[in-house]
N, C-alpha and C positions, 0 to 999 in steps of 0.2 A: 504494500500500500504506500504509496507516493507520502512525503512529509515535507509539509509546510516548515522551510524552518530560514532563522535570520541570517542575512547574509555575513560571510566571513571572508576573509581572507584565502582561506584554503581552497575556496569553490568557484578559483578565477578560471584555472583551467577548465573544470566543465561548465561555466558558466559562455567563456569565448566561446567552445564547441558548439555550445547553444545559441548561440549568439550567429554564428557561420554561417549552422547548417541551416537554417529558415531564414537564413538572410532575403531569398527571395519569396518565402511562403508570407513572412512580415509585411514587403515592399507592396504587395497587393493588395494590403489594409488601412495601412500606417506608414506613414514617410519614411521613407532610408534613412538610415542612418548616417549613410555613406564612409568610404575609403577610412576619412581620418579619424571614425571610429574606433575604428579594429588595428589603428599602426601602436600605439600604445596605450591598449587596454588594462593591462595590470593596473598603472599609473590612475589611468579614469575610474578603475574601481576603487585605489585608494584613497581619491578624492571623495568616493560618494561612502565609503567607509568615514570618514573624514566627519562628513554633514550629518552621517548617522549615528557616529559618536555624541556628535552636538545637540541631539536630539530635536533636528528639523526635517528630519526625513527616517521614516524606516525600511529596510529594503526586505524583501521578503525572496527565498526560491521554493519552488515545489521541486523536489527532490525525487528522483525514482528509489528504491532500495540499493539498484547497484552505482549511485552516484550520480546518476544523470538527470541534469537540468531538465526540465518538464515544462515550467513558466517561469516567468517573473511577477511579482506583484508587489507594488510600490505606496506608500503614501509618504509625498512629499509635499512641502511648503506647510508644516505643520505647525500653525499660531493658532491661538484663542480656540482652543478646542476643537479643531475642524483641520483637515487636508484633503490631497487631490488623489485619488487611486487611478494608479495608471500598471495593467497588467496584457501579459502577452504569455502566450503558449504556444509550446509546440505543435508543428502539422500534425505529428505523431500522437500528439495527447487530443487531438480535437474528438467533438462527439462523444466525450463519454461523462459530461458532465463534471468532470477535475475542476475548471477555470468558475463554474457556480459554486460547488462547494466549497473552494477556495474563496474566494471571496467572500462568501458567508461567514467563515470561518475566522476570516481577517478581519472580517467586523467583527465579529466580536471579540480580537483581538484587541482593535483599536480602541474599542470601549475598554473592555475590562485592564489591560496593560499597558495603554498609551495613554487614557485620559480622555477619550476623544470623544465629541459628542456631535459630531454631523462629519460627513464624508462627500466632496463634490467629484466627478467623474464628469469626460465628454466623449464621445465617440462620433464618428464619421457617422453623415445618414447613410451610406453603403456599408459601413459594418456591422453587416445585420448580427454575425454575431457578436462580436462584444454588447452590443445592443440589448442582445436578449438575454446575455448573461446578468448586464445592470439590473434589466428589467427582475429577472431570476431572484435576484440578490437583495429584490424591496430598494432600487433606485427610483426616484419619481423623476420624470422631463419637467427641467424649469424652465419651459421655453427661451432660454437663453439659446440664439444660436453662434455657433464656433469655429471660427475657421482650424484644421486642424491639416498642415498642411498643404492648405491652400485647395482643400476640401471643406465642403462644406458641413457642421455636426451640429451634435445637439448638448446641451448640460445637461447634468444628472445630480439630484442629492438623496442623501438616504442620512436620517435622524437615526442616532445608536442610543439604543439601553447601557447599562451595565451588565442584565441580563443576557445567555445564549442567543442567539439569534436563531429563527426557525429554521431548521436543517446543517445547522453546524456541527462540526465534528469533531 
C-alpha cells in the first residue's frame, strides 16, 4: 500500500525518476516544467526543503513500498491558516483513486498537524481530472477564474475540521 509520507532528503533520486518519466504525461495537463528544471535538481529540492523547514510550505510524496514516487502533493504559501494544494501523479498510479485518497488524507493532515483551516486549489478547465479529484476531496469552485499556464482554470476551497475527513486513511 502506497505511503503518504514528508519529503526528505533521501527521496531526491526517486523523486527526479519521477519527475522524468511523466515529464511528458505532466506537459499535457500542466505546464513544463522545462530543461532548467531537471539541470540541478538536488539543489531545487534543497531549497524547497529549505521553505519546509521554515514552515511555509509542506511537501508531501506518495511513496510505493519499493521506493517509488507515485505523486507529489504540496501545500505551499502557508499564512493565516490556509494554503495552496498543488499535486500531481503518476500515469502509472492514474484511475485507481490514490490522488482522492490522498488528498483526503492531507486534509486532514493539514488540519490536525499543520494548523490549517481552509485549503485553496486551481486546476485547468481541461483537467478534468485533477478537477474531479478536488471535487472528490469536498473542494467547492469559487468562481475565481485562473490562468494556469496560460490556460484557462478555475479556484477551489475546501474548509478543514480538526476532525478525519470522510474517506481518509
Amino acid at each position: 500500500m502506497p505511503e503518504l509520507q514528508r519529503l526528505r532528503p533521501d527521496h531526491v533520486p526517486a523523486l527526479l525518476t519521477f519527475e522524468q518519466e511523466n515529464r511528458a504525461y505532466f506537459a499535457a495537463s500542466v505546464p513544463d516544467r522545462g530543461d532548467a528544471y531537471f539541470a540541478d535538481f538536488a539543489a531545487r529540492i534543497d531549497a524547497l526543503l529549505a521553505e519546509q523547514a521554515s514552515g511555509i510550505c509542506h511537501f508531501h510524496l506518495l511513496v510505493d513500498p519499493d521506493g517509488a514516487v507515485l505523486g507529489r502533493f504540496n501545500l505551499v504559501d502557508v499564512e493565516n491558516g490556509s494554503a495552496d494544494l498543488g499535486f500531481r501523479v503518476a500515469e502509472k498510479a492514474t484511475r485507481r483513486g490514490l490522488a482522492t485518497a490522498t488528498v483526503l488524507h492531507l486534509c486532514t493532515l493539514a488540519a490536525t498537524e499543520y494548523g490549517l483551516t481552509t485549503l485553496r486549489a486551481a486546476a485547468a478547465l481541461d483537467n478534468t481530472a485533477s478537477r474531479t479529484v478536488l471535487t472528490r476531496a469536498g473542494f467547492v469552485p469559487t468562481e475565481e477564474e485562473v490562468q494556469l499556464g496560460g490556460r484557462p482554470g478555475l479556484g477551489y476551497v475546501r474548509g478543514l475540521s480538526s476532525g478525519p475527513a470522510d474517506g481518509a486513511r
